[in-house]
C-alpha positions, -999 to 999 in steps of 0.1 A, spaced: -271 418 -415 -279 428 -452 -302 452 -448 -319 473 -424 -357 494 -432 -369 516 -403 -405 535 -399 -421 557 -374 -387 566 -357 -378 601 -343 -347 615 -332 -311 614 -343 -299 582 -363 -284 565 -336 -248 557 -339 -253 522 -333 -257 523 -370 -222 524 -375 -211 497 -361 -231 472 -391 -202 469 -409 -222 441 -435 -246 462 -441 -260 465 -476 -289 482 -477 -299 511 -448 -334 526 -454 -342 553 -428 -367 574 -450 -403 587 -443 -394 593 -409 -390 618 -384 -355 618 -379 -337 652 -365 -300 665 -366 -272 658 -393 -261 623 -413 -242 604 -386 -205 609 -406 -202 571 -401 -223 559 -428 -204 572 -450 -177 545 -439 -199 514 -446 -181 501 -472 -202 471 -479 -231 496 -488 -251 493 -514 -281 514 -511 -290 545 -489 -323 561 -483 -325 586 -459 -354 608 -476 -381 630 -464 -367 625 -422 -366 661 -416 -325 657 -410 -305 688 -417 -268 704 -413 -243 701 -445 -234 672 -463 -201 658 -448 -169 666 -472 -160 632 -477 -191 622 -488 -188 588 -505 -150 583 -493 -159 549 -481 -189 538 -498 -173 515 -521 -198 497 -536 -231 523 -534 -254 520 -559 -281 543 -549 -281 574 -526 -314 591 -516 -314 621 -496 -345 643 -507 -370 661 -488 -350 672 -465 -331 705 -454 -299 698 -461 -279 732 -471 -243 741 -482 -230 731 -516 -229 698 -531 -189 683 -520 -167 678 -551 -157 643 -533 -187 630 -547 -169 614 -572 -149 591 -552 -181 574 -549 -180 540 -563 -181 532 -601 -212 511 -595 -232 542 -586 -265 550 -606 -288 569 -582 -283 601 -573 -314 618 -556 -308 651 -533 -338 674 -545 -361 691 -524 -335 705 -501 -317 738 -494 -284 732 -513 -266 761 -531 -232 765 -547 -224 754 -583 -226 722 -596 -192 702 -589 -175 694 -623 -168 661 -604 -199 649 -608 -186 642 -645 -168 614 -628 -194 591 -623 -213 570 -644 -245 577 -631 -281 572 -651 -302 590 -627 -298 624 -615 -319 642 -597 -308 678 -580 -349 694 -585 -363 724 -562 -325 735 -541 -309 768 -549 -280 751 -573 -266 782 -590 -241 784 -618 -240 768 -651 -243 735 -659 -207 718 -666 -194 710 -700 -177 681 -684 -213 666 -680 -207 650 -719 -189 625 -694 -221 611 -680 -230 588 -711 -249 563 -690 -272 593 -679 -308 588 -691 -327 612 -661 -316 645 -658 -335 670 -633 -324 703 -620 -359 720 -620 -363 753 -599 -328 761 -592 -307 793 -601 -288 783 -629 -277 812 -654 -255 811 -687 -266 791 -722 -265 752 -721 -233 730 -731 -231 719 -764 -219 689 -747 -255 683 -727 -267 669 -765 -238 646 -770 -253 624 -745 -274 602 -764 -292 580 -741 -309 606 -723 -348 599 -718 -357 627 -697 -347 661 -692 -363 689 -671 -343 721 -661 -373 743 -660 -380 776 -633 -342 782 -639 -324 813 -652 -305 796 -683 -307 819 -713 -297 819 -750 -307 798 -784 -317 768 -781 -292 747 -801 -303 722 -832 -282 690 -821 -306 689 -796 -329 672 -821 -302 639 -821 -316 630 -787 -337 602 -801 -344 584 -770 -358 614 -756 -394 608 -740 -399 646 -716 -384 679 -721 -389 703 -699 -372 738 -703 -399 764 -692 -402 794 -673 -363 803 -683 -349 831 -703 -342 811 -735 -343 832 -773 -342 827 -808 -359 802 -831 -373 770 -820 -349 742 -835 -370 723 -865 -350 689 -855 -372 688 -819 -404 682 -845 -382 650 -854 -381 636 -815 -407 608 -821 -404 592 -789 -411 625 -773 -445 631 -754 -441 656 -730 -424 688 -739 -425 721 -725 -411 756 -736 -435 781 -715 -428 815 -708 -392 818 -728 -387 844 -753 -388 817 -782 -399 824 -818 -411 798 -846 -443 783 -856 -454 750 -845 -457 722 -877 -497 716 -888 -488 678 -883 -481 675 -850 
C-alpha cells in the first residue's frame, strides 16, 4: 500500500498503522484524533510524507523522532497541542527532507542547533512558545527559502549568519522578543519576496540596502524602536 488519506475519524491512531511497512504516504489530518503519535510511525522507513495536522492529538514529541524515517520528505504536525521542546534527533531525519511544519502548537524550549543538519526549504515553527535565540548554525540551511517563527519568545539580536542564506523568499519572525540593529547585509537577500519582523524590540537605523529588495512586496517593521525615513520613490 502506498498511501493511506483518512477523514472524519476519532480516537487514537490505531496501531494497526504500524504494521504498513510500504507505506509512503500516511495522511491523518483534519480529523479528530485524541491521545499522542503512535511511536511506531516513526519506524516506517519507506515513508515519505506525514500529515497529521489539525487532529486535536497531544503529549510530547517522541525523542527519536525521525530515527527511522529514512526517506521523509514532508512532516506536518500543526494545529495541534503538542508541548515539550522540539527533540535535537530531528536531524537524523533523512537528507531528502524539505517540510517541516509544527506551528500552532504548545512547544517550548530553544531551537535545536540540529536543525542545522538538514537541508530543508520550508520551515515553519509559527504561534508555540519557542524561546531562545535563533542558532548561528542556521547559515547551514542554504536550501531554506520559507522561514516562520512568528509569535514565539525568542530574545537576543539575529545571526549574522541568518543573511548568508541567499535563497530565502520569505521570512517572518514577527510578535517575538528579538532586539538590536537591524544589520545591512540583510539587503543581499535578493530573492526575498515577505519580511516580516514586527511587534519586536528591534533599534537603530533602518538599513538603506532593504529599499534595494526589488522582489520584495510585503514588508513589515511595526511597533519596533526603528529610526530612518522611508525613500520618496518607493
Amino acid at each position: 500500500m502506498r498511501l493511506v488519506f483518512v477523514h472524519g475519524s476519532t480516537g487514537p491512531i490505531p496501531n494497526e498503522i504500524g504494521n504498513l511497512l510500504k507505506l509512503e504516504i500516511l495522511g491523518l489530518g483534519w480529523n479528530s484524533l485524541s491521545g499522542s503519535i503512535l511511536v511506531a510511525i516513526f519506524n516506517m522507513s519507506t515513508l515519505r510524507e506525514l500529515d497529521l495536522a489539525d487532529s486535536h492529538l497531544s503529549g510530547v514529541l517522541p525523542s527519536n523522532m525521525c530515527h527511522g524515517l529514512h526517506n521523509l520528505e514532508e512532516i506536518d504536525l500543526s494545529l495541534n497541542n503538542f508541548s515539550g521542546a522540539i527533540p535535537a534527533s530531528i536531524s537524523n531525519c533523512c537528507i531528502s527532507l524539505r517540510y517541516i511544519s509544527v506551528g500552532n502548537n504548545q512547544l517550548n524550549g530553544v531551537l535545536p542547533r540540529s536543525i542545522g543538519n538538514l537541508s530543508i526549504s520550508y520551515l515553519y515553527l509559527s504561534q508555540n512558545q519557542i524561546s531562545g535565540s535563533i542558532p548561528g548554525c542556521f547559515n547551514n540551511l542554504t536550501s531554506l527559502k520559507h522561514l516562520d517563527i512568528a509569535f514565539n519568545r525568542l530574545t537576543s539580536t539575529l545571526p549574522m549568519s541568518l543573511w548568508d542564506l541567499k535563497g530565502l523568499e520569505w521570512v517572518n519572525l514577527s510578535s517575538n522578543l528579538l532586539r538590536g540593529p537591524l544589520a545591512p547585509e540583510m539587503g543581499e537577500l535578493k530573492n526575498l519576496t515577505r519580511l516580516d519582523l514586527s511587534n519586536n524590540q528591534f533599534s537603530g537605523k533602518i538599513p538603506s540596502t532593504i529599499w534595494s529588495l526589488e522582489s520584495l512586496d510585503h514588508l513589515s517593521l511595526a511597533n519596533n524602536s526603528l529610526q530612518g525615513s522611508i525613500p520618496d520613490n518607493l
